[in-house]
C-alpha positions in Angstrom: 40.7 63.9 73.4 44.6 65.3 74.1 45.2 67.9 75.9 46.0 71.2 74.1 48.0 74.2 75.8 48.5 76.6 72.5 47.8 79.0 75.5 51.0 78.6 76.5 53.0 79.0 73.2 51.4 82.7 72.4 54.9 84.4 72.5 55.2 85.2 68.8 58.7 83.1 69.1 56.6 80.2 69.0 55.1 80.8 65.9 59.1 80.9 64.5 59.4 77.6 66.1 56.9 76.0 64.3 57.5 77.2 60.7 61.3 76.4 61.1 59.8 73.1 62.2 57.8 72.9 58.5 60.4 74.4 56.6 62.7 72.0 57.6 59.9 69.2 57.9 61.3 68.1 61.3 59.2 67.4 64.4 60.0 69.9 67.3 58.8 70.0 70.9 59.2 72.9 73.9 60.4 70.1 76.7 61.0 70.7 80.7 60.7 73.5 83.0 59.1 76.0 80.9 55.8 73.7 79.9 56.0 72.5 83.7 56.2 76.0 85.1 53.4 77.1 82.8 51.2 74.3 84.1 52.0 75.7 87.7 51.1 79.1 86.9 54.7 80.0 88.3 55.4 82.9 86.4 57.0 83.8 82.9 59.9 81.2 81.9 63.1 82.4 80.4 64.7 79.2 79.4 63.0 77.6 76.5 64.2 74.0 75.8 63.5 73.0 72.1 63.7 69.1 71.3 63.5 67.9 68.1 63.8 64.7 66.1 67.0 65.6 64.1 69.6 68.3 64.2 69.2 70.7 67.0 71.8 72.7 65.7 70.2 72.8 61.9 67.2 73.8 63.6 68.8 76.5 65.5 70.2 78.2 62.1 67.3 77.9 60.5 65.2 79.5 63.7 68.1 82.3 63.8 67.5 83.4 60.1 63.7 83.7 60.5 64.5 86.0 63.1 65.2 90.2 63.6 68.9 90.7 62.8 69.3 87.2 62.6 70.9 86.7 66.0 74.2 84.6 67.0 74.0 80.8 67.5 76.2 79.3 70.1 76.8 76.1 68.6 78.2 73.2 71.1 78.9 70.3 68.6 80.4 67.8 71.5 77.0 67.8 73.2 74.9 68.2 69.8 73.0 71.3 70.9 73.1 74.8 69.8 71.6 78.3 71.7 70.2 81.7 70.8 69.6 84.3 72.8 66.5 86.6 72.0 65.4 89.2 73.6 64.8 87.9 77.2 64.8 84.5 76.1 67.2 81.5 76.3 66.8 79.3 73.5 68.2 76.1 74.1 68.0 73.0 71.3 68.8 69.6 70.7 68.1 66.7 69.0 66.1 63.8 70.4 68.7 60.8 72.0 68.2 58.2 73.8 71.5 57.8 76.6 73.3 55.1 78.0 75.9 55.9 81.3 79.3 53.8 82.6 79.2 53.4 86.0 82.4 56.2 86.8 80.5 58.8 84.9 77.7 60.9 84.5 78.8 61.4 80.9 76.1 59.4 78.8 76.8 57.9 75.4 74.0 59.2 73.0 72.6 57.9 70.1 69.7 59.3 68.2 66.5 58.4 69.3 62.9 59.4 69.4 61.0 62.1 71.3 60.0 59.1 73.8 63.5 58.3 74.1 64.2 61.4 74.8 61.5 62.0 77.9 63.0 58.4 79.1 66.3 60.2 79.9 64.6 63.2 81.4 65.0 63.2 85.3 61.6 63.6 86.6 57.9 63.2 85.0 57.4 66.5 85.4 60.1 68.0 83.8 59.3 65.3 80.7 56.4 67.2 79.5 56.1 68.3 75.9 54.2 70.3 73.8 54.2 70.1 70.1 55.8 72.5 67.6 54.5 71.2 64.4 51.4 72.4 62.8 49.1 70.2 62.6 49.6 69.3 66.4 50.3 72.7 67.7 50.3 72.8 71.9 49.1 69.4 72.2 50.5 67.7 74.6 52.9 64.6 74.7 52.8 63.2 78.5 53.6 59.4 78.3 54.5 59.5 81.8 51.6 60.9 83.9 53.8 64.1 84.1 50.6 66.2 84.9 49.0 63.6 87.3 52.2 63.8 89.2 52.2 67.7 88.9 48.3 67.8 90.4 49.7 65.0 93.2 52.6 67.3 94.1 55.0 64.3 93.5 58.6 64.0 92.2 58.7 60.7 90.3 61.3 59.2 87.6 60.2 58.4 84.3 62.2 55.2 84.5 62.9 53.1 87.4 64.1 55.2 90.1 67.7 53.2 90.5 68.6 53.4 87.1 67.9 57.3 86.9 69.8 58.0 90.2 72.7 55.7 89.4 73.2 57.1 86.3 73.3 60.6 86.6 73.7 60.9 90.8 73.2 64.8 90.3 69.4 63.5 90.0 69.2 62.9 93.5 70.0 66.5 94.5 68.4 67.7 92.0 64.7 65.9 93.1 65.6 67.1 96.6 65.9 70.9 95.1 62.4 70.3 93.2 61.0 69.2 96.9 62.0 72.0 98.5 60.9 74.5 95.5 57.5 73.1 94.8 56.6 72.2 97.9 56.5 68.6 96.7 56.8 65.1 97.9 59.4 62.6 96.7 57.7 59.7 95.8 58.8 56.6 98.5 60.2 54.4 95.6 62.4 57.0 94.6 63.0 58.4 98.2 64.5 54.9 98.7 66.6 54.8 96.0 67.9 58.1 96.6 68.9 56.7 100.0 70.2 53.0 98.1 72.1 55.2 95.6 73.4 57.9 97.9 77.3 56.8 97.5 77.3 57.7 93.8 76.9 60.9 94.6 80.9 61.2 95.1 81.6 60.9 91.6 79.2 64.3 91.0 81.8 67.4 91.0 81.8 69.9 94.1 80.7 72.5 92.0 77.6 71.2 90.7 76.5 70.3 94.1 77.1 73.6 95.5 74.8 74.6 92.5 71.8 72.8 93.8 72.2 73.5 97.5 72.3 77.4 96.8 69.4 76.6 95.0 67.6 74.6 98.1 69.0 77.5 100.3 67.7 80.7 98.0 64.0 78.7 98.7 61.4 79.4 100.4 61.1 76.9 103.1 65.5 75.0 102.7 64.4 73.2 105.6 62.5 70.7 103.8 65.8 69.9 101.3 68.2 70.3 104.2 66.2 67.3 106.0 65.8 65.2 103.1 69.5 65.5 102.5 69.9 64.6 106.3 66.9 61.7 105.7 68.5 60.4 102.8 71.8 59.8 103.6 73.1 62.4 101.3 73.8 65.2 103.9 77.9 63.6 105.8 79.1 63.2 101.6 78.4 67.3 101.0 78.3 68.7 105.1 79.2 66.7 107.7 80.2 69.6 110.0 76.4 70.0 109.6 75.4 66.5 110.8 77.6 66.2 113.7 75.6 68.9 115.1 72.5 66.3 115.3 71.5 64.6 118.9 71.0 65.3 122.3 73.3 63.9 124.8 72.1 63.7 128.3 74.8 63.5 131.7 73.4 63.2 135.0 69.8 64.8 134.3 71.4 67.6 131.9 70.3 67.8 128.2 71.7 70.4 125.8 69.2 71.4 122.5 69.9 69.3 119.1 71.6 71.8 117.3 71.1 70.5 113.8 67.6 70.4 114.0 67.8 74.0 115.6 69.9 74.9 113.0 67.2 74.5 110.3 64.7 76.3 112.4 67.0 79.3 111.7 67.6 78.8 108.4 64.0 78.7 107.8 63.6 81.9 110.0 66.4 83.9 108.4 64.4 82.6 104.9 61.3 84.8 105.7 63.3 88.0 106.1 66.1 87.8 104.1 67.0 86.9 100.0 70.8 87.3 101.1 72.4 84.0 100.1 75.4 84.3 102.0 73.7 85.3 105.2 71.3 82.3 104.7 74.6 80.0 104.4 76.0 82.2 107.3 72.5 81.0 109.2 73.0 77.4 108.2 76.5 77.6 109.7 76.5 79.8 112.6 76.6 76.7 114.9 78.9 74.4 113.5 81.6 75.0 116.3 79.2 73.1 118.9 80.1 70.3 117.7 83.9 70.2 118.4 83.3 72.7 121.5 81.0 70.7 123.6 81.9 69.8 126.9 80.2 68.9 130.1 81.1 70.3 133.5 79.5 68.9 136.9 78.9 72.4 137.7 77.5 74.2 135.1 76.3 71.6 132.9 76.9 71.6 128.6 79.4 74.2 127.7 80.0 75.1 124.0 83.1 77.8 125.2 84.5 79.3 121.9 82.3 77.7 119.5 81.5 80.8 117.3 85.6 81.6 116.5 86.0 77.6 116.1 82.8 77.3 113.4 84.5 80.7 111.7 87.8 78.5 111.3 85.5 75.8 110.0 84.1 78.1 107.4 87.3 78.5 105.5 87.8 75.1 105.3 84.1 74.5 104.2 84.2 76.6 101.7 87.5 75.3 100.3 86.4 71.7 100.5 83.1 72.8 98.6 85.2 74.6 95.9 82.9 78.2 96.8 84.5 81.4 96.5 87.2 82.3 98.8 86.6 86.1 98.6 84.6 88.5 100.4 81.6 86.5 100.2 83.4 83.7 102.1 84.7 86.4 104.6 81.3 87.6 105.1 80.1 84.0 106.1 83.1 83.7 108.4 82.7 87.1 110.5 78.6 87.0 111.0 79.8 83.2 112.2 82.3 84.9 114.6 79.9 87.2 115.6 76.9 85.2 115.9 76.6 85.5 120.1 77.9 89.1 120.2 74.3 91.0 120.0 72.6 87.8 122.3 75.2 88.3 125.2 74.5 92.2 125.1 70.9 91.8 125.0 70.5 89.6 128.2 72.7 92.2 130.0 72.1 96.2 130.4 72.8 97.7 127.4 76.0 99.8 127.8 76.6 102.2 125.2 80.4 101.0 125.0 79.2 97.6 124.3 76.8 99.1 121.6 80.0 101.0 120.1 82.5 97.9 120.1 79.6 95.8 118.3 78.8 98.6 115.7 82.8 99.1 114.8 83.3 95.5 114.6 80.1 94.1 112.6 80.8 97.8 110.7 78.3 97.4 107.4 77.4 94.0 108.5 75.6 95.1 111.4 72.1 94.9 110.0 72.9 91.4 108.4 74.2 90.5 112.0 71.2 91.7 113.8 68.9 89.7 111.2 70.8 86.2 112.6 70.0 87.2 115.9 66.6 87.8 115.5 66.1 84.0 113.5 68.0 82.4 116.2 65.3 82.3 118.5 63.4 79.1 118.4 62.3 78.6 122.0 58.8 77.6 121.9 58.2 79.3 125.2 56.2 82.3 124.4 57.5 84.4 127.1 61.0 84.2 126.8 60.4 84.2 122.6 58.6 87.7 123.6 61.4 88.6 126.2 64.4 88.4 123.8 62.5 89.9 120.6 62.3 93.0 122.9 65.6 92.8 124.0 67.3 92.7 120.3 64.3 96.0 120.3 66.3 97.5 122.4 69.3 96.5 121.0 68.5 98.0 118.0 67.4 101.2 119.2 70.6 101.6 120.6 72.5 100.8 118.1 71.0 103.4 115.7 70.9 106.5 119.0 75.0 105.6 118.9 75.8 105.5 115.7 73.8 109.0 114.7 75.7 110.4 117.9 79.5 108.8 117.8 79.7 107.7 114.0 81.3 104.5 114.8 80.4 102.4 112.4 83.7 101.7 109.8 85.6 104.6 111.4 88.9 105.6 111.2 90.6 107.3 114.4 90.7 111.3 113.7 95.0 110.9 114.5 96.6 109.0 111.6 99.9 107.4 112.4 101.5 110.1 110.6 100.5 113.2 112.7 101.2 111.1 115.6 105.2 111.0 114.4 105.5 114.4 113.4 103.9 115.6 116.8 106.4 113.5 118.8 109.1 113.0 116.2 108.9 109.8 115.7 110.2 107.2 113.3 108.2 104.2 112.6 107.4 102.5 115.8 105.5 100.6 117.9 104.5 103.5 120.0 102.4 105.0 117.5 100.8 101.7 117.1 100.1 102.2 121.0 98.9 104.9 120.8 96.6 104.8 118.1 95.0 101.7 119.4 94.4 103.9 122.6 92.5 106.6 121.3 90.5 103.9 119.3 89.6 101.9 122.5 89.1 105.2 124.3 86.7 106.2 121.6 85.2 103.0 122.3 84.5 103.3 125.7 83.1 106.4 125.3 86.1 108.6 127.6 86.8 110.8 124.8 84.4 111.9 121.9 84.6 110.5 118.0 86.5 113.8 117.6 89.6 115.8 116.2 90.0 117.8 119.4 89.4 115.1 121.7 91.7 112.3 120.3 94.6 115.1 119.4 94.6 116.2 123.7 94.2 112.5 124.5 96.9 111.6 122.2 99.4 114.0 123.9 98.4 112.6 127.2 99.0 108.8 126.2 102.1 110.0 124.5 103.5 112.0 127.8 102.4 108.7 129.8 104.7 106.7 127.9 107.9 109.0 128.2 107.4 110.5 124.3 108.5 114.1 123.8 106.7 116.9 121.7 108.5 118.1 119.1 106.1 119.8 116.8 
């Protein structure tokens, strides 16, 4: 007997479906992630991928003027497939094809073909599940693949031959690599391998859509799992090798430093459990990227990594660049938690001065939380006490941090002397003795020698100003 899921085609848009279907007298199909997700009991999909065995885009039309206030269809005639948007929903469709791919391209040729020709060129089983649209078949469902045996096995396998699917669209092999890390899945070994035989081809995918897929493997809940199939694969020096020159231990004379790649995904997977902030997960994955081109070895004192955290903020721009991701504040963001990365560490092992609390709030300024957060998933040690020792330390750390800020409101200030009342009182053009003297009430601030204060900074500013030979004039 087939399988029947009319359970999940209640949304009354389903019931449009299928009489533009028989009105038409095509045959139409919901295909991909939305029967897949339904199957997994993940939650309410919002794309809704329509196939159907003739003109998507005649479909579409027809779908639109069955509906309220017959809604817009975004036609795309060079791919054959039109969209509406309803509601909350996504409608994509598209007319069954069958593809064929040149070996410089991911750009098929496509030809009409049949709703099994169609599932051929879908990537994985699972996402080549189908349930019908017509009526006298409604929500039974088309599986020539094993699609739900592989969904109940937790496995990511290709409807055709792995090597074919990769080679032609290399995307594929990130994208099974996403699936993984999402679902919690296993690539199958056949198409593990391939992945790994086939890994090259992934320089003709653009750096765009593989950012696309690694946000994608980051936003998840475990990105450890993608990061080391990436690494396992092959796939990782084409898209990060700042990344995988992190991996190894080197050992001189009895001295072994950690293997900071390996590290490196501990963190990310740490950061993962308290954070949904994208750009402080990629801040995680990069924090230690400087090691790399840092590391020395000194008779003395062993493995040194001197410098690393401004070196791996350097690295960031170029990173990003490289990747083609936004050069903007987000970017910037990356860069200074990078920069930063040690800052709260080093204070934490000593005593906790209340200048050194003051310079870290002004410089992290609204970034201090995020900061913290990074801190707090960089501990991997698997020695209980000293994992116990430093969470109580970045305690304290914290404690501090909010007892000086509610006290000397440091965080993004602005010394109470502008530049201007600092020429008027001396009579001043511009100079660099304001600048001198700015900067000193700032670090005096700082220190804690004068108060976050109008009074304070204006008496310690005519001080400074007498010490370096300025007059008052005002």
């Amino acid at each position: 007997m087939q399988e029947n899921y009319k359970t999940a085609l209640q949304d009354p848009i389903f019931t449009i479906l299928s009489q533009a279907t028989e009105e038409l007298a095509l045959e139409s199909y919901v295909i991909g992630g939305y029967v897949r997700d339904f199957i997994l009991k993940r939650g309410s999909h919002k794309d809704i991928d329509i196939v159907t065995v003739g003109s998507g885009i005649e479909l579409a039309k027809k779908v639109a003027s069955l509906l309220p206030n017959n809604p817009q269809v975004s036609v795309f005639k060079n791919f054959g497939t039109a969209m509406i948007k309803y509601k909350n929903l996504e409608l994509e469709f598209v007319g069954a094809r069958k593809e064929s791919y040149h070996r410089d391209s991911r750009k098929p040729v496509v030809e009409n073909g049949t709703l099994e020709d169609d599932q051929k060129r879908r990537d994985f089983t699972i996402n080549a599940l189908a349930l019908s649209l017509n009526k006298t078949s409604f929500g039974n469902l088309v599986d020539p693949f094993s699609g739900i045996r592989n969904l109940k096995q937790k496995s990511i396998q290709t409807p055709l031959e792995p090597g074919i699917t990769y080679s032609d669209d290399p995307l594929r092999m990130m994208r099974a690599i996403r699936f993984a890390t999402q679902l919690n899945f296993t690539i199958e070994k056949e198409s593990l391998d391939a992945i790994t035989k086939h890994k090259d081809r992934i320089k003709i995918i653009s750096k765009e859509r593989i950012v696309d897929e690694l946000h994608k493997i980051l936003a998840s809940k475990t990105p450890s799992i993608g990061l080391a199939l990436l690494h396992k694969t092959g796939l990782l020096p084409f898209i990060l090798p700042e990344l995988v020159a992190l991996q190894g231990i080197e050992e001189i004379e009895g001295q072994k430093h950690k293997d900071n790649f390996w590290h490196t995904l501990e963190v990310v997977d740490n950061i993962a459990k308290t954070t949904e902030n994208l750009w402080l997960r990629w801040a995680a994955l990069l924090h230690d990227i400087g090691k790399a081109p840092t590391k020395k070895f000194h008779k003395k004192i062993g493995w040194t990594f001197h410098g690393h955290e401004f070196v791996g903020s350097k690295m960031v721009y170029k990173l990003f660049k490289r990747l083609r991701m936004p050069l903007n504040d987000k970017m910037k963001f990356v860069q200074k938690i990078v920069l930063m990365s040690s800052r709260p560490i080093v204070i934490s092992e000593d005593f906790v001065t209340d200048s050194a609390v003051r310079r870290l709030i002004f410089d992290a300024g609204d970034h201090i939380e995020d900061l913290m957060t990074l801190c707090e998933a960089d501990i991997t040690t698997k020695n209980a006490r000293k994992q116990k020792k430093y969470k109580n330390n970045f305690k304290i750390v914290r404690q501090k941090i909010v007892e000086v800020e509610e006290r000397d409101k440091i965080r993004n200030f602005q010394p109470p002397i502008s530049g201007e009342e600092i020429m008027n009182t001396f009579g001043l053009q511009p100079s660099k003795e304001i600048g001198i003297i700015k900067d000193a009430i700032k670090e005096a601030i700082l220190e804690g020698k004068i108060s976050n204060n109008y009074e304070d900074a204006y008496n310690f500013m005519l001080e400074k100003g007498k010490k370096i030979g300025l007059n008052i004039t005002k």
